[in-house]
N, C-alpha and C positions, 0 to 999 in steps of 0.2 A: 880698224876693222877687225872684230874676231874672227875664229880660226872658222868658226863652222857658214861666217861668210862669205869668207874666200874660198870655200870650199863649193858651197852651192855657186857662185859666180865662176868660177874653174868648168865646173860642170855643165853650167847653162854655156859657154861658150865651145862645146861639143858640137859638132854642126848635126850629126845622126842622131840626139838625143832630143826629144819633146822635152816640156817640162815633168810630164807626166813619169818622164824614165827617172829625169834627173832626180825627182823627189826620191823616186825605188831604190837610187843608190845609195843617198844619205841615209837611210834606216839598214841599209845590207849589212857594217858591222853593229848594229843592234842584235838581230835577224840571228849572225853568226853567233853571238855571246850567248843569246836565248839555246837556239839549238844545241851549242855546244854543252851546257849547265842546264839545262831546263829536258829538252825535247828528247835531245839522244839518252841518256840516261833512263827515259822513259819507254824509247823505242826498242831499249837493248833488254828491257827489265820484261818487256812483253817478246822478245822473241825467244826469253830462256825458259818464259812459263812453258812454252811449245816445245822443249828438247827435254832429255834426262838430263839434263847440266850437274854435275857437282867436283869437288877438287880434282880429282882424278882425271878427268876428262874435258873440263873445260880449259884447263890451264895446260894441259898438252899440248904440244907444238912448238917450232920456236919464233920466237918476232913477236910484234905487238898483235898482227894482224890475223895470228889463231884466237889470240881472244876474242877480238871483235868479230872473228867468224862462227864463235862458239867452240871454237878447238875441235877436238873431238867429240863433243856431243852429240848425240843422235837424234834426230826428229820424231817425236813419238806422239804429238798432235793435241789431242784433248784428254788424252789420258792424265795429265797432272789434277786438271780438272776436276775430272769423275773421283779419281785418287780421296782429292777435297772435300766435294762436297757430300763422297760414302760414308766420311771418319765421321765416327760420333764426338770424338775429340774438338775438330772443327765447329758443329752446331752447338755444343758446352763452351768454349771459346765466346761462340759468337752470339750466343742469348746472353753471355755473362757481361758481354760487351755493353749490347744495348743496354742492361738493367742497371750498367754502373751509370752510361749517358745518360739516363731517365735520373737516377739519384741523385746523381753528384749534379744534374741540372735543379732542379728542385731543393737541393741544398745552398745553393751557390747563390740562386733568385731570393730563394726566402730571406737567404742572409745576406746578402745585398742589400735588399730592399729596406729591409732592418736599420741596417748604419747609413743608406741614404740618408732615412725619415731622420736620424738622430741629427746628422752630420749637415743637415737644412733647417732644423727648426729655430724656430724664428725665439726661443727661452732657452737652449743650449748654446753653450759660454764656451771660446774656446773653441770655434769650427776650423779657423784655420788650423792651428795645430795639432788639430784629431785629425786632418784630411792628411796631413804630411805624412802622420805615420801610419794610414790607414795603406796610405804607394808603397812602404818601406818594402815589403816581400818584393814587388818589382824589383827592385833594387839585385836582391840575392840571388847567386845560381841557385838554378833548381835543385840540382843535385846536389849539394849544402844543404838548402833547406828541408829535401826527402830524406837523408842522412839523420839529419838532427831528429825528425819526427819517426823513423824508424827506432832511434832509442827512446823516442816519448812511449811508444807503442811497445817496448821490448816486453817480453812473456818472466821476464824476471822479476824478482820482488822488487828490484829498486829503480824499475822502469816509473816514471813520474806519472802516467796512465794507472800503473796499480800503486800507486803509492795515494792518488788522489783515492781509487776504490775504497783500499785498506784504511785512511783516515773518513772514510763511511761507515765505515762497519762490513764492509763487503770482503769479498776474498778476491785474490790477485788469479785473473783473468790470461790463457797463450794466447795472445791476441794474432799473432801469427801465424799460430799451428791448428787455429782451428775456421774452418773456411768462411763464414761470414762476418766474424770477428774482424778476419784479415780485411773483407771485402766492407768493412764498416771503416776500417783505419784506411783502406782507398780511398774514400769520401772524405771524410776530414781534412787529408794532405791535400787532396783537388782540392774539397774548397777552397782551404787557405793557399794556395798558389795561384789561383783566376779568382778568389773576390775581389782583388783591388779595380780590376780590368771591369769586374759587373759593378763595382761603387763608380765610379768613373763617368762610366753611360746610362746611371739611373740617378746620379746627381746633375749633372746636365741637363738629364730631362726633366726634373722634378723643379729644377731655376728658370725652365720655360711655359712652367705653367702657369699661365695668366691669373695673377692675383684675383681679376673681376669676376670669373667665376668662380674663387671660394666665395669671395665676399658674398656676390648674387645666392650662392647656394645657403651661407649663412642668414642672410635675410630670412630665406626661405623656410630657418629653423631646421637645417640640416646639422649632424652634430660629426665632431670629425672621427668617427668611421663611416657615417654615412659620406661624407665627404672624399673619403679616403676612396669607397668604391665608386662612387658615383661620379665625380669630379676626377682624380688624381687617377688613378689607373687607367683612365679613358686616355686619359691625353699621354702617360708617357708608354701605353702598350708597343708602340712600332721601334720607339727605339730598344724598351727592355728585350723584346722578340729578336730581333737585331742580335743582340750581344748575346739572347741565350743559341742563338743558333751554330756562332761562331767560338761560343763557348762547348757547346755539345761534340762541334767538331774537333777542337780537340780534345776534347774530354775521350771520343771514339778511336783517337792516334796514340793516346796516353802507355808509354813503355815504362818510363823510368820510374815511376810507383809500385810498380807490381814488380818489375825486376830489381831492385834495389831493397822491397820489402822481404818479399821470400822467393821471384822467380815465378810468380804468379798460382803459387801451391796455396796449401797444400796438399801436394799429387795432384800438379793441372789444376785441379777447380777451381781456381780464379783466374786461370790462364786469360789476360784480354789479347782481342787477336790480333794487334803488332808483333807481341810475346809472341803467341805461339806459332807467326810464322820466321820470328827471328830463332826461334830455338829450329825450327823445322829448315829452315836457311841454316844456318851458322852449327847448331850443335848436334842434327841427323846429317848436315852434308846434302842435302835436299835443297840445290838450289830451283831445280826448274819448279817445284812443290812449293818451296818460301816464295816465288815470285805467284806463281798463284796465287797464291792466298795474296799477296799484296796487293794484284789487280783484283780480284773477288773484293777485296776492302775499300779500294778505291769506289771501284762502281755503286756498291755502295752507301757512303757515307756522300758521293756524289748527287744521287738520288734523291738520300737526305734531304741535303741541304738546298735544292731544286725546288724539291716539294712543300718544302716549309717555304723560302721565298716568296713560292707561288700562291701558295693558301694565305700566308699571309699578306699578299699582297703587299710585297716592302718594295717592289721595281715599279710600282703605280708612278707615272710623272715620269718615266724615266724615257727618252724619246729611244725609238726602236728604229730611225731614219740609219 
């Protein structure tokens, strides 16, 4: 007999417990691990946005139990808040945010989609072994592979970005020190760190598309890009939609690009707002202000990804009992 049925039969032979209790106890150390790593963490991040918290004063006290009171913090209410959403700082942040989700989605689809079609077609030789190393960046830490692509991108001449230029004929480009340049080398490192994840769930769904209607469409004298819209994107929209959403979400949490590239400069303007509420936490001393801004991001990117769900109707079938 296993552990966890000796344990419900221990339980059920409780005389004051239904079975209704006895089920509520086997999940209680679930319950605890959650809350412990999940919930409180969360609880504590929302009661600092509401205080002035920062070194000085939250870590005052002695024992564990000034910190978990806030130490000496002060309650200052919604002013973090207002603080936030006054900064022009913040709105620059947080338009730049969306414009890289909107890109770097658009980029990552397109190009997906791309090496799906290659990577299924029925005259390309060689599918397994393009698919293996198509996972490979899974494989890599991130930060290894931002590192490496930060010297693809370097503003120097012998940066491999201006060395591909310079053997065009072009001149050698600060791809760092100048703000959309940077904000163009954001997008290329996303792509290549989340395409294998959109090859993945647009190859899958492109092997589910029922061969009878190309065929029936080809009867029909469709040629294949008529095919390709008419046929093929029909059927795999719910799962593409799917992964660009869960791709968007992170794309919207993305820190290590922009702080490993230049700190999301230059001067702030590519600040995305993880960044700038990890600088405004960690390097102004501004914790109850970083936690703001963290729930500000949550909420959201929460929204988000509710609304898109919902519009696109990807929870249809899903029973609500």
């Amino acid at each position: 007999m296993s552990t966890a049925s000796r344990v419900a039969r221990r339980v059920e032979e409780v005389p004051f417990l239904d079975k209704r209790d006895a089920s509520l106890l086997l999940v209680l150390p679930g319950l605890f691990v959650f809350s412990a790593f999940m919930l409180f963490p969360v609880v504590y991040l929302v009661g600092i946005s509401f205080t002035n918290a920062a070194p000085a004063n939250l870590f005052a006290g002695e024992g564990a139990l000034s910190v978990l009171t806030f130490g000496e913090a002060t309650f200052v209410g919604l002013e973090n808040y207002v603080s936030v959403l006054t900064d022009p700082t913040f709105w620059n942040s947080f338009g730049v945010t969306w414009l890289f989700v909107a890109t770097s989605v658009a980029l990552k689809i397109t190009l997906s989609l791309g090496i799906a079609l290659v990577v299924t077609g029925e005259r390309v030789r060689g599918k397994r072994l393009m698919r293996s190393f198509i996972i490979l960046p899974m494989g890599l830490p991130a930060i290894f592979t931002i590192t490496v692509w930060r010297g693809i991108f370097s503003s120097a001449q012998f940066g491999l970005a201006n060395q591909i230029l310079s053997s065009l004929g072009f001149g050698t480009v600060s791809w760092l020190s100048q703000r959309w340049m940077a904000f163009l080398a954001y997008n290329v490192t996303e792509a290549w760190l989340a395409y294998p994840f959109m090859v993945i769930i647009t190859v899958s769904a492109l092997q589910d598309v029922p061969d009878e209607l190309h065929e029936a469409a080809m009867v029909d004298g469709a040629g294949y890009v008529s095919r390709f819209l008419h046929v093929t994107l029909p059927s795999i929209k719910r799962p593409v939609l799917f992964a660009s959403i869960l791709t968007a979400a992170a794309s919207f949490q993305q820190f290590l690009i922009p702080f490993v590239f230049n700190e999301g400069g230059p001067a702030r303007q590519n600040e995305l707002i993880v960044v700038y509420g990890y600088r405004e936490a960690l390097s102004f001393s501004e914790y109850g202000r970083g936690a703001a801004i963290s729930l500000i991001a949550v909420l959201f990117i929460g929204a988000f990804m509710w609304l898109n769900v919902k519009r696109g109707r990807l929870a249809d079938g899903v029973s609500e009992s």
